[in-house]
N, C-alpha and C positions, 0 to 999 in steps of 0.2 A: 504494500500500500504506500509505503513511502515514497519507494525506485518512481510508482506509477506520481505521486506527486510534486515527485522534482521534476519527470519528463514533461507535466503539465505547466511547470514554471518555466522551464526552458524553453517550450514549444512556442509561447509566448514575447519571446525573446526576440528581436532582428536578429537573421544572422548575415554575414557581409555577401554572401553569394547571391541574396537576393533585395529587390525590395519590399516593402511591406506588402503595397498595390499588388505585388504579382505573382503570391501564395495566399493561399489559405489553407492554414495549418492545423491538421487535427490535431486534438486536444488527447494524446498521449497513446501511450503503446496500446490500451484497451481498442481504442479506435480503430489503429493500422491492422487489429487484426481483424477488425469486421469488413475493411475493406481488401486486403490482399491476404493469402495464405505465405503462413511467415514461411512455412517450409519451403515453397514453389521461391520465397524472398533469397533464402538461405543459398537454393541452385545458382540462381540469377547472379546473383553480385559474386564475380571471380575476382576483379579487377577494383584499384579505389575509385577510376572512373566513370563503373559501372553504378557507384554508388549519388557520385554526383548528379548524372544522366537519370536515374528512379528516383532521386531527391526530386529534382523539378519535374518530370513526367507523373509522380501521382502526386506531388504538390504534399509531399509529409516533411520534415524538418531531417536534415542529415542525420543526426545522432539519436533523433527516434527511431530511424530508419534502420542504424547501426546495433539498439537495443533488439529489434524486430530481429534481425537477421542472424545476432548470436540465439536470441529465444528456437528458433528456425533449427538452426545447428543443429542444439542440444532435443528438439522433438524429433526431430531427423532419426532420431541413432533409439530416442527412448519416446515412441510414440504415446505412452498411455500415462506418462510422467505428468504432475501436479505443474500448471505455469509458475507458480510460484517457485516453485522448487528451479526451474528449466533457465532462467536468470539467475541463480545462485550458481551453477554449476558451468553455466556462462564463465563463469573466473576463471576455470579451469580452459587455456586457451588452444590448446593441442585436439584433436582428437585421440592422439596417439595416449596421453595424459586422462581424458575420461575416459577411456577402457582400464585403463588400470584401476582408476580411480571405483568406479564402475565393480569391478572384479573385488576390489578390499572393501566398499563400505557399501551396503544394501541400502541404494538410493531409494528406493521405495516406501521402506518402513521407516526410514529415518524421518523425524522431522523436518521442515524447512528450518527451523531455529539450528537445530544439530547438524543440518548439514554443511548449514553455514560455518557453524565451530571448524568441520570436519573438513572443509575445503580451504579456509584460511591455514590448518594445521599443514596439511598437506603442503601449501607455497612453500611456508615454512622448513618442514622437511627438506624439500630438494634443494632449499638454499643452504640445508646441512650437510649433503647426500645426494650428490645429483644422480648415482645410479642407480637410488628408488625408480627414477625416470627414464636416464639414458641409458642405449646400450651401450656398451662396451670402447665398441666401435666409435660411435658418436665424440664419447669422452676424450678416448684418445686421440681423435683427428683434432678437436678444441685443443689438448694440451700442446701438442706438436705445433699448432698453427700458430696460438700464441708464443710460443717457445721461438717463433719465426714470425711472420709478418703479419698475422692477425690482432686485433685488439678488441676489446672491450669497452663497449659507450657507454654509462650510466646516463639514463633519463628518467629524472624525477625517482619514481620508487625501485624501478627496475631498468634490466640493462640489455642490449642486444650485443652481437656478435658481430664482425663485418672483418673483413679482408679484401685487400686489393693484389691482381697479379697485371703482370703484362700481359698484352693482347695473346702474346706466343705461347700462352700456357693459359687459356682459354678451355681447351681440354682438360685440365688439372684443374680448372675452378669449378668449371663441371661437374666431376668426379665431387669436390666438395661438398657444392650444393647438395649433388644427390643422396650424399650421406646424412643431410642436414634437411632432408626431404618434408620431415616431419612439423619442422617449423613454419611458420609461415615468413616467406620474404619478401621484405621493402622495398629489397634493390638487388637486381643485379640486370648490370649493363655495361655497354661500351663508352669509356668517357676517354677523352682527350684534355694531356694536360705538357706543359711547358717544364722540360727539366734538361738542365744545362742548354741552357736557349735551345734544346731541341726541341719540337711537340711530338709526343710518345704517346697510343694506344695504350688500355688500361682495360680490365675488369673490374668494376667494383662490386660487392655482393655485400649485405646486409640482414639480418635477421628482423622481425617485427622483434619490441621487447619482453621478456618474460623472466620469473623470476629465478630461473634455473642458474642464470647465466651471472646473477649475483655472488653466486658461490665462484667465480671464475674471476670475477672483478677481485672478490676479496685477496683470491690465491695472490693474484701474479700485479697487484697495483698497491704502490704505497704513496699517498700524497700526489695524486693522479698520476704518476710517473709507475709505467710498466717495468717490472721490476723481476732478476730471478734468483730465487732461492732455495734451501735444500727443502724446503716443503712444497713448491713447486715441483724441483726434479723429480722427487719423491715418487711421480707419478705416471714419469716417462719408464716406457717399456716397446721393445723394438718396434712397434707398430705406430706408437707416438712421435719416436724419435725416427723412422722414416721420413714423417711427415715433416720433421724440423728438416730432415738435409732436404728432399725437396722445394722448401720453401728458403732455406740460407744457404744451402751445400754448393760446391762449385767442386768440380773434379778436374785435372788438368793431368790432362793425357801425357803431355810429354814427361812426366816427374809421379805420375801414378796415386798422385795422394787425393784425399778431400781435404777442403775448408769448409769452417764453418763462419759464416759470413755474420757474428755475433756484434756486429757494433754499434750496437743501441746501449749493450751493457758496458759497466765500467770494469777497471779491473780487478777491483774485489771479488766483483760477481765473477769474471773467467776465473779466480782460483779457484771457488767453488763449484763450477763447472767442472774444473780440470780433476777435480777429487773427486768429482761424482764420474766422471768418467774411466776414473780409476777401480774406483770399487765396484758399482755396478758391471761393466762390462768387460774390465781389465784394459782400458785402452789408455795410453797417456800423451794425450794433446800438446802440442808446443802454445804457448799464449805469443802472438805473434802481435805487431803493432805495423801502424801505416800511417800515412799523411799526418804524421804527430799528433793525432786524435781518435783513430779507429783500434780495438781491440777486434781481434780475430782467433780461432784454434783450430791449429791445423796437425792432421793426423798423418803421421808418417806413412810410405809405404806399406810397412808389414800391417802398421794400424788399420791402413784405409781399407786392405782387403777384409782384414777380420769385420768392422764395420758394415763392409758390405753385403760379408756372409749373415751378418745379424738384420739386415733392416731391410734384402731382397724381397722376399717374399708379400712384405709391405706393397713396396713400390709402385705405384701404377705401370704402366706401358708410356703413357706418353712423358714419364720423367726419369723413365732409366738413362738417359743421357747424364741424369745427375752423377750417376757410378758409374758413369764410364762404360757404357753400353747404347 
């Protein structure tokens, strides 16, 4: 009753896309569902475009439109579900996330009051524990990418994921995406940008935000500054740390080694690096330096092979040129 009498204050509202003269705005989610089936709503809107384009076409307000179409979602999957309940479980913003969820707590006989407890707890959770949520896989492509050229945006209460590659590994951001299928994406496109007065192709890929990914802010950011530590490493394992050499690795044929192309961090952080790569895998990195501000670690011959016998199997196809293939 409440959700329905905020949507009715806001409905109220100008909002900038139109003027007043050229809608009229039902009066809250009650409405939009006498005039359109929020499920048929749910199909429809793939795109945010497609959201604006049904804003003005049946003349409803964006964000009742937006209420309508996660209610939509959530009756989709669990048709005979209380509305009330079917906005609560809206938070949950995955579909991959309501079948779990779904599966642990018996949405039905729950209250709405308790389900509400029961789905806040849940955020909660995976921002302790994100493999209550992800698989395996998932995790580790995150920890790798960050460990290399992905990062973490915080907005507002929660955070998304994004990464940029060059145009030439478009196949490898692919490969990304698709592992990350499950999320819903903001961004990924071809953008054009100015680096050493060249203009360079680019992929950018973006996640919509969710709270999972707050646990990943915490890991690897200190004082918004991306940051690595042994409770980071902690977490790579040859399927993570593939994905680090493909995202920083360089392999140089004529001298047979890898780099690792680490110079974001400083060099406190490459000693700790170079000890975790000691122990965990028995390799021992040289801490190497450039343009009198870059740290690097570079794996000798016999190292590079050992490496590569540990993180092949990883590797996609279109990034075995990383090791030297």
């Amino acid at each position: 009753m409440e959700q329905e009498q905020q949507i009715q204050q806001d409905s109220v509202q100008n909002e900038s896309s139109y003027e007043a003269k050229d809608i009229q705005v039902l009066a809250g989610l009650s409405a939009v569902r006498k005039k359109i089936n929020v499920i048929d709503l749910y199909h429809k809107i793939k795109r945010k475009g497609d959201m604006l384009t049904l804003s003005k076409e049946l003349k409803i307000k964006q964000r009742t439109l937006a209420l309508a179409k996660d209610e939509g979602r959530i009756l989709y999957y669990f048709p005979h579900l209380e509305k009330s309940k079917a906005s609560i479980l809206a938070r949950l913003k995955t579909n991959k996330e309501l079948r779990i969820f779904a599966q642990k707590y018996d949405i039905y006989k729950n209250s709405a009051r308790d389900l509400l407890k029961l789905v806040l707890k849940w955020n909660l959770d995976i921002q302790e524990n994100p493999l209550l949520f992800l698989k395996q896989t998932e995790h580790d492509l995150i920890i790798g990418s960050l460990l290399g050229d992905a990062s973490i945006r915080q907005r507002e209460r929660n955070s998304c994921f994004r990464f940029t590659h060059s145009i030439k590994q478009k196949e490898y951001a692919q490969w990304k995406a698709n592992i990350l299928k499950e999320f819903e994406v903001s961004e990924f496109r071809e953008v054009q940008r100015k680096v050493n007065n060249k203009y360079s192709n680019f992929i950018d890929f973006a996640t919509k935000t969710h709270p999972v990914f707050n646990y990943y802010r915490e890991l690897f950011y200190k004082n918004n500054s991306k940051i690595v530590d042994k409770a980071s490493l902690e977490h790579l394992n040859p399927r993570s740390l593939a994905v680090w050499v493909c995202d920083d690795g360089s392999f140089s044929k004529k001298q047979e080694y890898i780099i690792l192309c680490t110079n974001s961090f400083n060099i406190e952080e490459h000693k700790i690096m170079k000890e975790f790569f000691n122990k965990k895998f028995g390799l021992d990195p040289t801490i190497g330096f450039r343009d009198k501000k870059y740290y690097y670690l570079r794996f000798s011959k016999n190292d590079s092979k050992k490496l590569i016998e540990i993180i092949r199997p990883w590797i996609p196809d279109c990034m075995k040129y990383k090791i030297g293939e």
